[in-house]
C-alpha positions as CSV (number, residue, x, y, z in Angstrom):
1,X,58.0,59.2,195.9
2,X,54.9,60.1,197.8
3,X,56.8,60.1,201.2
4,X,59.0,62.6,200.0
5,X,56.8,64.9,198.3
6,X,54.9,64.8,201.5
7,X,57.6,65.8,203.8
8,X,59.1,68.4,201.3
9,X,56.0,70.4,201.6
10,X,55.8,69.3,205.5
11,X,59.5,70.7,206.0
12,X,58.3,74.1,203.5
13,X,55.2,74.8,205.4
14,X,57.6,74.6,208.8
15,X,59.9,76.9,207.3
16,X,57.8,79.5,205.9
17,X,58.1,78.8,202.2
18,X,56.5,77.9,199.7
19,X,57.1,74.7,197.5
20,X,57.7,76.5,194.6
21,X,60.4,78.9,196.3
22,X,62.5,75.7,197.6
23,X,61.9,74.5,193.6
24,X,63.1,78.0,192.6
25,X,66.2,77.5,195.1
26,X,67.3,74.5,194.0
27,X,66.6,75.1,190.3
28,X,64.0,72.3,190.2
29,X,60.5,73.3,188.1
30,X,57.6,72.8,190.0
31,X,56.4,70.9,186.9
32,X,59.5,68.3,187.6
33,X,58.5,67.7,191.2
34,X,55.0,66.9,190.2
35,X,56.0,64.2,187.7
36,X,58.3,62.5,190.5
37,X,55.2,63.0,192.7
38,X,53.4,60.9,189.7
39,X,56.1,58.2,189.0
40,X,59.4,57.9,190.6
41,X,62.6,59.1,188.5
42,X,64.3,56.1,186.7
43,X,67.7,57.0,188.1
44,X,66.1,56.7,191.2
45,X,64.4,53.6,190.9
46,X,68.4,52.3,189.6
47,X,70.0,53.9,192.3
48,X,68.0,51.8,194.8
49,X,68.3,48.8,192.7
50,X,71.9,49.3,192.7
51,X,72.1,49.7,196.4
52,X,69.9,46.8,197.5
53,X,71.6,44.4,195.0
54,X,74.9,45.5,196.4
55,X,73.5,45.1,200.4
56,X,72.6,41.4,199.2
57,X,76.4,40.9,198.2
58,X,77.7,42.1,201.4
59,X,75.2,40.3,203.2
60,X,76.4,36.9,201.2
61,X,80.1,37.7,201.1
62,X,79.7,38.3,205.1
63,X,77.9,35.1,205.5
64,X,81.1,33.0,203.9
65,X,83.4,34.8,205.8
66,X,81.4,33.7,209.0
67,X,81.1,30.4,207.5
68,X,85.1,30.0,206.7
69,X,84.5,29.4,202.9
């Protein structure tokens, strides 16, 4: 999460705000964004566990089709 904590206040300094206006905008607490700085979100952490299980399936399922099984 530190990557994206990094370029969020990157991309805010750029743009002439602050980190806690864009947190104000999107109706994100500063204190929220600071525990995701800490530890990533569990829905997150799912979300790419979700997404890399399901590249492995297509990745195998693509691999019998080549394969003619």
């Amino acid at each position: 999460m530190d990557n994206l904590a990094i370029s969020l206040k990157q991309r805010c300094k750029a743009s002439g705000i602050t980190v806690k206006e864009l947190c104000d905008r999107a109706g994100v607490t500063t204190a929220t964004l600071r525990n995701w700085m800490k530890e990533e979100p569990k829905s997150i952490t799912m979300a790419k566990r979700l997404e890399q299980t399901m590249e492995a399936i297509e990745q195998e399922r693509t691999k019998l089709e080549q394969t003619g099984c």
